[in-house]
C-alpha positions in Angstrom: -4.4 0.1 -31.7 -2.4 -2.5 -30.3 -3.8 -5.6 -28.2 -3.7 -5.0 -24.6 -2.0 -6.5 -22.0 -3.6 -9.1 -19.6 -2.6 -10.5 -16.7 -4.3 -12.4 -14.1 -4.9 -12.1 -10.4 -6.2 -14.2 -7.5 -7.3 -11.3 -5.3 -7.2 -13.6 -2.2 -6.4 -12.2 1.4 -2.9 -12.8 1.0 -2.8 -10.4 -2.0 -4.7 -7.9 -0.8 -2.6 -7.9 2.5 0.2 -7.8 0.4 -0.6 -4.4 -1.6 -1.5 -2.9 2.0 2.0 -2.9 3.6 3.8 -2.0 0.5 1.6 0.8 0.6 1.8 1.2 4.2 5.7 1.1 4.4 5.8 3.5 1.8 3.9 5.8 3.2 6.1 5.1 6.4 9.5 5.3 4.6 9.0 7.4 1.8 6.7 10.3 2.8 7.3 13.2 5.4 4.9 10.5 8.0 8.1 9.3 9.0 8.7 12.7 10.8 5.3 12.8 12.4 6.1 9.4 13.6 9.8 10.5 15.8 7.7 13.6 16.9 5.3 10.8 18.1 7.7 8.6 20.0 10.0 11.1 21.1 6.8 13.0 23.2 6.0 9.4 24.2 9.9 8.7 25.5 10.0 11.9 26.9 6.4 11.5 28.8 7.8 8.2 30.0 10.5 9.9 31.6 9.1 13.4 32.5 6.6 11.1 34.5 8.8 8.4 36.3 10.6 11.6 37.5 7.5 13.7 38.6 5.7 10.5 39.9 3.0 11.1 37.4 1.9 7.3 37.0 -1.6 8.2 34.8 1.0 9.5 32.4 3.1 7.0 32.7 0.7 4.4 31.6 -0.1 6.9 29.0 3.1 6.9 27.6 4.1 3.5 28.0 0.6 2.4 26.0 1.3 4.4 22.9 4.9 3.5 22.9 3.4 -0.3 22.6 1.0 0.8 20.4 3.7 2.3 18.0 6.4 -0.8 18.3 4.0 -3.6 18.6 0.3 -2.8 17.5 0.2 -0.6 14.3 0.3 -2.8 11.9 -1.4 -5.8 13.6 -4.7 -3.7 14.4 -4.3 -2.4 10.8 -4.3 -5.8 9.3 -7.2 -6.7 11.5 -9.2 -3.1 9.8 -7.8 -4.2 6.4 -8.7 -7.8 6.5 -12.8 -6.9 7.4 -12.6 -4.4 4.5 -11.4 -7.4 2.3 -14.0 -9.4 3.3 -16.9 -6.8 2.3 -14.8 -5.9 -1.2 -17.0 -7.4 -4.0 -13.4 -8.7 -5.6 -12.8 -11.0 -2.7 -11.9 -14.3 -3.2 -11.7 -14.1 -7.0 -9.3 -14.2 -10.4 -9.8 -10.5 -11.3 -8.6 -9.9 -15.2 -6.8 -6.7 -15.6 -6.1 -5.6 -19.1 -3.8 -2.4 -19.7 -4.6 -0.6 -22.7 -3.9 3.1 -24.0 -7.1 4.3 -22.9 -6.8 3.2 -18.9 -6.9 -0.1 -16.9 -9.4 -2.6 -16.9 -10.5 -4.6 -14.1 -13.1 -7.4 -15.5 -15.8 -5.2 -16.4 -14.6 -1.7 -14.8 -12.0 0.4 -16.9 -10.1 3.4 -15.0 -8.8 6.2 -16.9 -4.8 6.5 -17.1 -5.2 10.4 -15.6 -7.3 8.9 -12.2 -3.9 7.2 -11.4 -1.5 9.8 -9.1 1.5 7.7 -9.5 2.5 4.0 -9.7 5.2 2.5 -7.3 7.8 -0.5 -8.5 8.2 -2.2 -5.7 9.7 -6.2 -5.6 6.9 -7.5 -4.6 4.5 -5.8 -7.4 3.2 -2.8 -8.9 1.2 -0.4 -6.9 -0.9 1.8 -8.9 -2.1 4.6 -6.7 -5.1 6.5 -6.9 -7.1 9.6 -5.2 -9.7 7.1 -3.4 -7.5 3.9 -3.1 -5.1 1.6 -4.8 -4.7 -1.4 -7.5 -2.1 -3.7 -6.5 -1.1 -6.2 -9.4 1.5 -8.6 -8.0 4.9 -9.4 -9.8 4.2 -13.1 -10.4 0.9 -12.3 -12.1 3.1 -11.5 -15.1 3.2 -14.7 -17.3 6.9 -13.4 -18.6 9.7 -10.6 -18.0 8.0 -9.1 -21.3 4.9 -9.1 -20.7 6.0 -7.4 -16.9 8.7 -4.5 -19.2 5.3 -4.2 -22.0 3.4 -3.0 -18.9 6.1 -0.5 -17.5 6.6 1.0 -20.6 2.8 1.2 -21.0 2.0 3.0 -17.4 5.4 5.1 -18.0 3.7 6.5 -20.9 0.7 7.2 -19.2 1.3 8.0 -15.8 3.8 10.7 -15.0 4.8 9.6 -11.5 6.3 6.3 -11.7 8.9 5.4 -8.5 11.2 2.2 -8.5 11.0 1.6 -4.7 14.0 -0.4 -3.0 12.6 -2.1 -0.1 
């Protein structure tokens, strides 16, 4: 059995925010929410119109409020739900060791089974290891070296079947 792969990572507010809007943009960007989200503004675009024309100024407002809320407020309120979660996480705050091995991942003194993970996504700012009741984000300067980074691709490529390079 070979030795397994350890990297380090402050899991600070930053970080934590971090893995959040990769994962949030791609579940924007790559995943059919995208559609739901021009159903979603068109019906708001329309109502804005349908009402200036019909006088209808409660749906007006309506309309105008999700229309803000979808430009200018989705991700701010979320990073204001994700950054309270953070603050309750037991991890918060601290250098969290993560060793990959052929058995799973380890997180200090918590190991996840390879087969818990759905799929891991490549992205440039890290590597986001989804699974059925959340994520592990491990950032791309937590790697000490370019081998130690292609080591732990080839490791999760091995033992996760769903493995996406995502171009931001």
């Amino acid at each position: 059995m070979s030795e397994p792969l350890r990297v380090r990572v402050k899991f600070d507010e930053a970080t934590y925010l971090k893995g959040a809007k990769t994962a949030y943009d791609v579940q924007m960007k790559h995943t059919g929410r995208k559609y739901i989200g021009w159903v979603f503004i068109a019906m708001a675009q329309f109502g804005v119109v349908g009402a200036l024309q019909a006088g209808a100024y409660g749906l007006l407002l309506l309309s105008t409020l999700l229309l803000i809320y979808w430009y200018l407020l989705r991700w701010p309120l979320r990073k204001a739900a994700l950054k309270r979660v953070f603050r309750h996480s037991p991890y918060a705050d601290r250098e969290l060791v993560i060793e990959a091995q052929e058995g799973g991942l380890c997180v200090d003194d918590k190991c996840i089974p390879w087969f818990e993970f759905t799929r891991v996504l490549a992205a440039p700012q890290g590597y986001l290891l989804d699974m059925n009741d959340g994520f592990l984000f491990i950032p791309r300067e937590a790697f000490e070296s370019a081998e130690l980074r292609s080591a732990f691709v080839a490791l999760v490529r091995r033992h996760v079947e769903h493995f996406e390079k995502i171009d931001e």
